[in-house]
C-alpha positions as CSV (number, residue, x, y, z in Angstrom):
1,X,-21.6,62.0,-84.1
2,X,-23.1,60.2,-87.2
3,X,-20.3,61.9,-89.6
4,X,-17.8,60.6,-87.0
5,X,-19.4,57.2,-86.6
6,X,-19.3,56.9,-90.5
7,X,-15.4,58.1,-91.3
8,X,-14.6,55.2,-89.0
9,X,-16.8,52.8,-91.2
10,X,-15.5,54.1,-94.0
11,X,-12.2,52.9,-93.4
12,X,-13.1,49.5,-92.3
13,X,-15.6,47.4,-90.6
14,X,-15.8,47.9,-86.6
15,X,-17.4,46.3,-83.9
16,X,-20.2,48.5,-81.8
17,X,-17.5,48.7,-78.9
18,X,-14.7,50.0,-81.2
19,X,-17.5,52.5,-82.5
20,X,-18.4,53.7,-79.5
21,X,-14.9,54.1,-77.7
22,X,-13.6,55.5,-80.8
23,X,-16.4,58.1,-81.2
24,X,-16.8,58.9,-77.1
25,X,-19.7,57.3,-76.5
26,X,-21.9,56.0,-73.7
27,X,-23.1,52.3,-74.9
28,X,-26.8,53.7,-74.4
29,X,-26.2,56.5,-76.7
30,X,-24.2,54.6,-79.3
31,X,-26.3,51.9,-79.7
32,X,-29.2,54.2,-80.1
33,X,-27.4,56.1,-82.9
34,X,-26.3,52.6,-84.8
35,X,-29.6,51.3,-85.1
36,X,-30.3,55.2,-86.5
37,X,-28.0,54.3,-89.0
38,X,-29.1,50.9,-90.0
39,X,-32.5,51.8,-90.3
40,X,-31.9,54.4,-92.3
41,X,-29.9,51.8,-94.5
42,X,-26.4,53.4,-93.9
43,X,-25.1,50.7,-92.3
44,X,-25.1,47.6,-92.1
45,X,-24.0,44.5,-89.6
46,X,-23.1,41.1,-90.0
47,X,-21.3,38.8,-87.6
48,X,-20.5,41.2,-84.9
49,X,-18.9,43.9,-87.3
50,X,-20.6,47.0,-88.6
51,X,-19.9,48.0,-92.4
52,X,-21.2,51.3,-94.2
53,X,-23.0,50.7,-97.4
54,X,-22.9,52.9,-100.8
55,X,-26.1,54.3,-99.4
56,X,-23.7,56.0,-96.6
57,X,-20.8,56.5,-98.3
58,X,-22.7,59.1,-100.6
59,X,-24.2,60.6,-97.4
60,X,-20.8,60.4,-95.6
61,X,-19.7,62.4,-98.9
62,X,-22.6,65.1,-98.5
63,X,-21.6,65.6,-95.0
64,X,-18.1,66.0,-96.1
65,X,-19.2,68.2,-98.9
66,X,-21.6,70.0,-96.1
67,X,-18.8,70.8,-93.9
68,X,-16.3,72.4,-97.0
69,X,-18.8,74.9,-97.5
70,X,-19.3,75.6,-94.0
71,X,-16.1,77.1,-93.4
């Protein structure tokens, strides 16, 4: 979910109910996995749109980088 959640923010900024219909969430559950993300400074909000910061796109790139080897 937080790999998913971050290739939509990569692309642009989204509101929580974008991010959470997009990715299949229940609100509960998404909204517990976005304030994950922003405290672990990977996201960040302002207005009512989410954003990923450089902080997350190196992670999101790790992940990505994660899931090459994997296969």
């Amino acid at each position: 979910m937080i790999k998913e959640i971050l290739e939509l923010l990569a692309k642009c900024g989204r509101t929580k109910t974008e991010i959470i219909r997009r990715a299949n969430l229940n609100f509960y559950k998404g909204q517990e996995i976005l304030d994950f993300l922003m405290e672990k400074g990977l996201i960040t909000k302002s207005s009512e749109k989410y954003s990923i910061t450089d902080k997350g796109k190196d992670f999101l790139e790790k992940l990505r980088e994660l899931d090459e080897f994997m296969i």
